[in-house]
FILORO-904857 format. One record per residue (C-alpha): y, z, x; residue in one letter; residue number from 1. Coordinates in Angstrom, 2 decimals. Example, Ala and Ser with C-alpha at 12.3 -4.5 7.8 and 13.67 -1.06 7.14 Angstrom:
2
((-4.50; 7.80; 12.30); A; 1)
((-1.06; 7.14; 13.67); S; 2)
This chain:
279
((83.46; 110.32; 95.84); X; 1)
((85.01; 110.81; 92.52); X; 2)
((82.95; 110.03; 89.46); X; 3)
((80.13; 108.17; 91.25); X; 4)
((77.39; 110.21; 91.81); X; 5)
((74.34; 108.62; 93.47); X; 6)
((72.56; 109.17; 96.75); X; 7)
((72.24; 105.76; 97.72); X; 8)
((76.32; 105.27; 97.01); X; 9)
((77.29; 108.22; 99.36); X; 10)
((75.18; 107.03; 102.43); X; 11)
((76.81; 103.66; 101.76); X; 12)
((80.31; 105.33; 101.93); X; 13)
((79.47; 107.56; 104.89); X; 14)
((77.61; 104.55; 107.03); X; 15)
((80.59; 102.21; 106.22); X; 16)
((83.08; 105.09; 107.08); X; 17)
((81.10; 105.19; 110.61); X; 18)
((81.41; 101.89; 111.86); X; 19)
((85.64; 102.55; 111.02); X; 20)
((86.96; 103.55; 113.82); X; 21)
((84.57; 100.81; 116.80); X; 22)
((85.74; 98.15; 114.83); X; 23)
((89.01; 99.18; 114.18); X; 24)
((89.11; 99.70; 118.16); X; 25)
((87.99; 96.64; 118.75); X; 26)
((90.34; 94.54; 116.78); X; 27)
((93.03; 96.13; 118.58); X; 28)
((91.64; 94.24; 121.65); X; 29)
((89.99; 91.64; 120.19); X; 30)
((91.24; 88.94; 122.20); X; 31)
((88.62; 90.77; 125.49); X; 32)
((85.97; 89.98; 123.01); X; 33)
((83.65; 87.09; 124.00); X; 34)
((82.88; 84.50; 121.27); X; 35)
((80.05; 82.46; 120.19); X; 36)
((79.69; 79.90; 117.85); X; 37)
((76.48; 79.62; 115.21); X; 38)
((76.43; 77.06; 112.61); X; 39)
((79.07; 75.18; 113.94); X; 40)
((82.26; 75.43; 115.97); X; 41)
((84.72; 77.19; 113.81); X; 42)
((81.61; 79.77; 112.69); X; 43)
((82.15; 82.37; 114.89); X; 44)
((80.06; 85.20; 116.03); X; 45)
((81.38; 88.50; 118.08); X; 46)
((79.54; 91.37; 119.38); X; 47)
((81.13; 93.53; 116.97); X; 48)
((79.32; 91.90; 114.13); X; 49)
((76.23; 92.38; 115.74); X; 50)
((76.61; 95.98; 116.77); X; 51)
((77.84; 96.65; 113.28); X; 52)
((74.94; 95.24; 111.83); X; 53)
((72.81; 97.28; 114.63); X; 54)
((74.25; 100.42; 113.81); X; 55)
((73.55; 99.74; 109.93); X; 56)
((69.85; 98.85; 109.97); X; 57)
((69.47; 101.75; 111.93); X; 58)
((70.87; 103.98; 109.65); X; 59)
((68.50; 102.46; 106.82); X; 60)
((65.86; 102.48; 108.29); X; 61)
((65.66; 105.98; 109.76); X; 62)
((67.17; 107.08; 106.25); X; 63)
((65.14; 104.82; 103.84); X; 64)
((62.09; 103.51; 106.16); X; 65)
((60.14; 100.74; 104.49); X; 66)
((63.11; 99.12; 102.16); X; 67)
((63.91; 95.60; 103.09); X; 68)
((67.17; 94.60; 104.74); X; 69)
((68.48; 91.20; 104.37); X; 70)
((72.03; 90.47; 106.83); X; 71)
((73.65; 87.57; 108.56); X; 72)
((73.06; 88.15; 112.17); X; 73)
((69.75; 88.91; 114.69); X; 74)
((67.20; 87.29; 112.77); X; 75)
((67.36; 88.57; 109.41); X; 76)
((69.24; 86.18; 107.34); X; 77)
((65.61; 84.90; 105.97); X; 78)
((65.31; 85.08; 102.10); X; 79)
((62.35; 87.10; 101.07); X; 80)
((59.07; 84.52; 99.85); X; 81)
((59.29; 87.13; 96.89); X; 82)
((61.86; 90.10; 95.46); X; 83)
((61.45; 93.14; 97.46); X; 84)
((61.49; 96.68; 95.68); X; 85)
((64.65; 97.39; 97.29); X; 86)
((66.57; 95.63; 99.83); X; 87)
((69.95; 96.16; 101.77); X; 88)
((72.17; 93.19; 102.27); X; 89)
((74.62; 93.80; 105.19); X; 90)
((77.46; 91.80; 105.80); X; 91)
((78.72; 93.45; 109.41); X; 92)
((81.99; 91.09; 108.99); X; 93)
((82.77; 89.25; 106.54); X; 94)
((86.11; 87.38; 107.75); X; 95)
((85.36; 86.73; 111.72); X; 96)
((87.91; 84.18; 111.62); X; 97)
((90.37; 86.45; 110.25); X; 98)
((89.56; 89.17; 112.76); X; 99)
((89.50; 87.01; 116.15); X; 100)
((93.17; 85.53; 114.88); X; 101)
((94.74; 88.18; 113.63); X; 102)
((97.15; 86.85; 111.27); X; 103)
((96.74; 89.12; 109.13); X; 104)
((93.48; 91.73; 108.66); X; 105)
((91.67; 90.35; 106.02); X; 106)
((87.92; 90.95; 106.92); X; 107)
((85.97; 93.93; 105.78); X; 108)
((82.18; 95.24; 106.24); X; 109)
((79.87; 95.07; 102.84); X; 110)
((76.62; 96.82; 102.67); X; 111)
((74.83; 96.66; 99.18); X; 112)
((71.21; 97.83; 97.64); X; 113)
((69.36; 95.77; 95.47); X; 114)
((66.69; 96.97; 93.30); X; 115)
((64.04; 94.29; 91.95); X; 116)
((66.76; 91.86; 92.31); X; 117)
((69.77; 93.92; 90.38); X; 118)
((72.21; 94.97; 92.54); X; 119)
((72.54; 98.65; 91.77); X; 120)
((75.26; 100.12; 94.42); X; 121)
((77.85; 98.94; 96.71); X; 122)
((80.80; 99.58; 99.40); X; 123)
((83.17; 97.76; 100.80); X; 124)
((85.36; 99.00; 104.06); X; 125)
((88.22; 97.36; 104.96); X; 126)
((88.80; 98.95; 108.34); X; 127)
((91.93; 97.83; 109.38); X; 128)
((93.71; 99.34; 106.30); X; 129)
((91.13; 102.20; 105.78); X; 130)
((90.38; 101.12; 102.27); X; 131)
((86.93; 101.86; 100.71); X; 132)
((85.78; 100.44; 97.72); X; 133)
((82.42; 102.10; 96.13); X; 134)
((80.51; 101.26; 92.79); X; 135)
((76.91; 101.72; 91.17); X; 136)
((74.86; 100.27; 88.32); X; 137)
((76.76; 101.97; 85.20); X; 138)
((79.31; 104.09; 86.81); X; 139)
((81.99; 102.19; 87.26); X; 140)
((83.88; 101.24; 90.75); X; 141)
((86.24; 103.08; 92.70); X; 142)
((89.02; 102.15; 95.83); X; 143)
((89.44; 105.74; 98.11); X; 144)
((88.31; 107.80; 95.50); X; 145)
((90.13; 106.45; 92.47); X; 146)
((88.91; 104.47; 89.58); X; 147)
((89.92; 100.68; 89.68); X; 148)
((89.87; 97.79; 86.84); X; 149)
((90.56; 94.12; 86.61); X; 150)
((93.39; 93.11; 84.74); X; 151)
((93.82; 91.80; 81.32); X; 152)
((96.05; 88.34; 82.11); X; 153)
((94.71; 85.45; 79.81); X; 154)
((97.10; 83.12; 81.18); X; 155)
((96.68; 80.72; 84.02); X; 156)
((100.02; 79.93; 84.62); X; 157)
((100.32; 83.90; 85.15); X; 158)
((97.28; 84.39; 86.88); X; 159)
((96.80; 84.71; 90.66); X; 160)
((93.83; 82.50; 91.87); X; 161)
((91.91; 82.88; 95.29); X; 162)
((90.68; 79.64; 96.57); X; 163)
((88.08; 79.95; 99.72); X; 164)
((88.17; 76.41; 101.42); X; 165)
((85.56; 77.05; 103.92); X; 166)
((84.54; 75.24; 106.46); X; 167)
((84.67; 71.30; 107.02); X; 168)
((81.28; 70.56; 105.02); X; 169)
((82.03; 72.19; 101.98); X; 170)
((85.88; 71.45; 102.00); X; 171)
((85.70; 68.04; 99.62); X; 172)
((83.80; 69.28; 96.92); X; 173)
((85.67; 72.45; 96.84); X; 174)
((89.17; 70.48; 97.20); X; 175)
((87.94; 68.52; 94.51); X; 176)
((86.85; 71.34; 92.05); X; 177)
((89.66; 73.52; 92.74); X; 178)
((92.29; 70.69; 92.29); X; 179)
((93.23; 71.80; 88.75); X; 180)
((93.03; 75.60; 89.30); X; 181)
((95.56; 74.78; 92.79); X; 182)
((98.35; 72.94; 89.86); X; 183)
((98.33; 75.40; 86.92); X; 184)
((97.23; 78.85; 88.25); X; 185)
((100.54; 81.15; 88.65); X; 186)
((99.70; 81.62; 92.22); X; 187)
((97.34; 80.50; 94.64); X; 188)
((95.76; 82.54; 97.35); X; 189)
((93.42; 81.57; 100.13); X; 190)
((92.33; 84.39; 101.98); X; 191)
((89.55; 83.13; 103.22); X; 192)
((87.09; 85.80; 102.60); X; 193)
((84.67; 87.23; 100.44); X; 194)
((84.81; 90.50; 100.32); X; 195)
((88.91; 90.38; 100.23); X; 196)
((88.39; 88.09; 97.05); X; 197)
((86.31; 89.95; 95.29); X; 198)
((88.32; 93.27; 95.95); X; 199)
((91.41; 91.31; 94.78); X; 200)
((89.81; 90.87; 91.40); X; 201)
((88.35; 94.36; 91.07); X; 202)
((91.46; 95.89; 91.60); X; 203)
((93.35; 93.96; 89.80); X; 204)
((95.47; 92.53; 92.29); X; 205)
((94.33; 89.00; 91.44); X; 206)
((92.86; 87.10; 88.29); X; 207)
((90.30; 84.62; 90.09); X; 208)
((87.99; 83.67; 93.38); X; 209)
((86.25; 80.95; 93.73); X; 210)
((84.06; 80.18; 96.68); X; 211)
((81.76; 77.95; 97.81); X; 212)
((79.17; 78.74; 101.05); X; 213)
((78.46; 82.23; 100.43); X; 214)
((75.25; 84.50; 100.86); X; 215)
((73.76; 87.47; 99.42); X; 216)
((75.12; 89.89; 102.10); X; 217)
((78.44; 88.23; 101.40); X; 218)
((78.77; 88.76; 97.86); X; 219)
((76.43; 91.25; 96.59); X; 220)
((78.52; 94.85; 97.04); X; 221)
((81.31; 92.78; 95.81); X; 222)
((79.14; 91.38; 92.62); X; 223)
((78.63; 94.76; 91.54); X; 224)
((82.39; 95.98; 92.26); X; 225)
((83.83; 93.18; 90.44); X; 226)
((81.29; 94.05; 87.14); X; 227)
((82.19; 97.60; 87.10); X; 228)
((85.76; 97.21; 87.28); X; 229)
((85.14; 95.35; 84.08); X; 230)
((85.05; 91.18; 85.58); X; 231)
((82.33; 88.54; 85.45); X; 232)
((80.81; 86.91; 88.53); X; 233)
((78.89; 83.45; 87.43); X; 234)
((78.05; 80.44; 89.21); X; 235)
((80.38; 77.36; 88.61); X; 236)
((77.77; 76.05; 85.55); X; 237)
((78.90; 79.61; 84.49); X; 238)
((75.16; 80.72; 84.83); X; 239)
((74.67; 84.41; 86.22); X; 240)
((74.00; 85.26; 89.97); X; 241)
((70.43; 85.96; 90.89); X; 242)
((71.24; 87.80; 94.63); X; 243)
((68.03; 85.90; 96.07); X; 244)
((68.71; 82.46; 94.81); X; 245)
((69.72; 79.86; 97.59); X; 246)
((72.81; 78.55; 95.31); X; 247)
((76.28; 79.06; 97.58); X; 248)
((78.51; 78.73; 94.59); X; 249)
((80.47; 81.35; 93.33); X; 250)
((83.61; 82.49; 90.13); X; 251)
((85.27; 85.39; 90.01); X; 252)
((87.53; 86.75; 87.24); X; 253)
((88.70; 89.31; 85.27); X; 254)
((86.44; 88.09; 82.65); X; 255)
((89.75; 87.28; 80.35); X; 256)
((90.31; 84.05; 81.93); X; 257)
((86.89; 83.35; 83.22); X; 258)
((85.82; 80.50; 80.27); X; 259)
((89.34; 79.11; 81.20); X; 260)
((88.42; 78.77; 85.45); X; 261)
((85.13; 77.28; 84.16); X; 262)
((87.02; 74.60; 82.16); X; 263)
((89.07; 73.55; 84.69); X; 264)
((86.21; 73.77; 87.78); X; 265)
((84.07; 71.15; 86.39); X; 266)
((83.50; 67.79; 88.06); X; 267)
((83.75; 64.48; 85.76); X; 268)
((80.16; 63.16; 84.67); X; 269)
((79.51; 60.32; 86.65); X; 270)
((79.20; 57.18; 85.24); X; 271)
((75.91; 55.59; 84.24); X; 272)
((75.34; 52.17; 85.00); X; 273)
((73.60; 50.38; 82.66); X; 274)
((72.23; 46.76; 82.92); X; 275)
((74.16; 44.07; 80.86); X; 276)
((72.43; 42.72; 77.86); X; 277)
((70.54; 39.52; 78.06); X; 278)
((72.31; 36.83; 76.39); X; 279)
């Protein structure tokens, strides 16, 4: 576990290391798999998310019986009336889309704590590759063992920038925020998911996410590893993240070029009409 030493961290890294090898399995054959849709029809739900998320709550709750869990499928994607002491936000896949077509494996599973509403440890698996990325409150953030850090690029016409385009209702205002970023970033990335672009950032293999339609379990191990490898996570306003808010908004950076993605996210002030004088 390298330099990270914290209870909660290494049950996150052995739970996450668990699930590895079913889902890994099952995207081999994942085109047995049945499919369902949820919200709409390109929101797609397997039975390897749910058993995921199964096998997770069950691991928390026989381990830490009594903490809240908060997760995307079965029921308990409700937002708490009021912070919990502690709560576990599971993301069992973040990427379905990515795992049922196969292009190319960019999904992962996330599993966070949250502590009074700070997000104090997370892991991220990405199964297909067998990458793990771990990091706690004040101890920095690691991928398989070793320490990782965003970079230090200033420029946007060097950066790399991750654009999320989501689904069909969220596709217009995200078109039209990100239509700046898309002409003067370096390069332009849509991987089209959450846990891939925060990763990107942490490790420094790209400057920038931005997203639009995301959760708590989808972003809150990633919030944390993005922070400890040195970035800045912020709403588009550029306000901070509160984990239990209902805002779906999201920036990423390396915190170099973050004031710069702010600058170029914003929307025009509409006009206000005013009534013509009286002559």
């Amino acid at each position: 576990m390298g330099e990270l030493n914290m209870g909660e961290l290494n049950f996150i890294e052995d739970i996450l290391e668990k699930t590895g090898d079913y889902v890994r399995s099952n995207y081999a054959n994942r085109r047995l798999l049945p499919v369902n849709s949820k919200a709409h029809a390109n929101d797609f739900l397997t039975e390897v998310d749910i058993k995921v998320q199964k096998q997770l709550v069950a691991e928390i709750q026989q381990t830490f019986p009594g903490d809240s869990i908060l997760a995307e499928e079965s029921g308990l994607n409700a937002y708490p009336d009021k912070i919990p002491d502690r709560c576990w936000a599971i993301d069992p896949i973040d990427g379905t889309q990515n795992f049922l077509r196969g292009l190319f494996p960019a999904f992962g599973i996330s599993l966070a704590l949250i502590e009074r509403g700070i997000i104090v440890a997370g892991g991220i698996l990405m199964p297909v590759q067998g990458d793990i990325f771990l990091s706690a409150l004040g101890k920095g953030a690691l991928k398989n063992n070793r320490p990782i850090r965003v970079t230090e690029t200033a420029d946007l016409a060097l950066a790399r920038v991750d654009v999320d385009f989501d689904g069909p209702a969220n596709r217009e205002e995200i078109i039209k925020r990100s239509r700046k970023l898309l002409v003067k970033a370096g390069q332009i990335r849509s991987n089209a998911c959450s846990v891939v672009g925060f990763c990107g950032v942490a490790s420094g293999e790209q400057e920038a996410y931005m997203v639009l339609g995301i959760n708590t379990w989808d972003i809150a191990a990633g919030v944390i590893l993005v922070t400890e490898a040195g970035g800045t996570v912020t709403r588009f306003d550029g306000s901070p993240v509160n984990p239990f808010d209902s805002r779906k908004d999201a920036l990423i950076s390396n915190g170099v070029i973050h004031h710069v993605c702010l600058e170029e996210i914003q929307l025009p002030e509409p006009a206000v009409l005013r009534e013509p004088p009286l002559r």
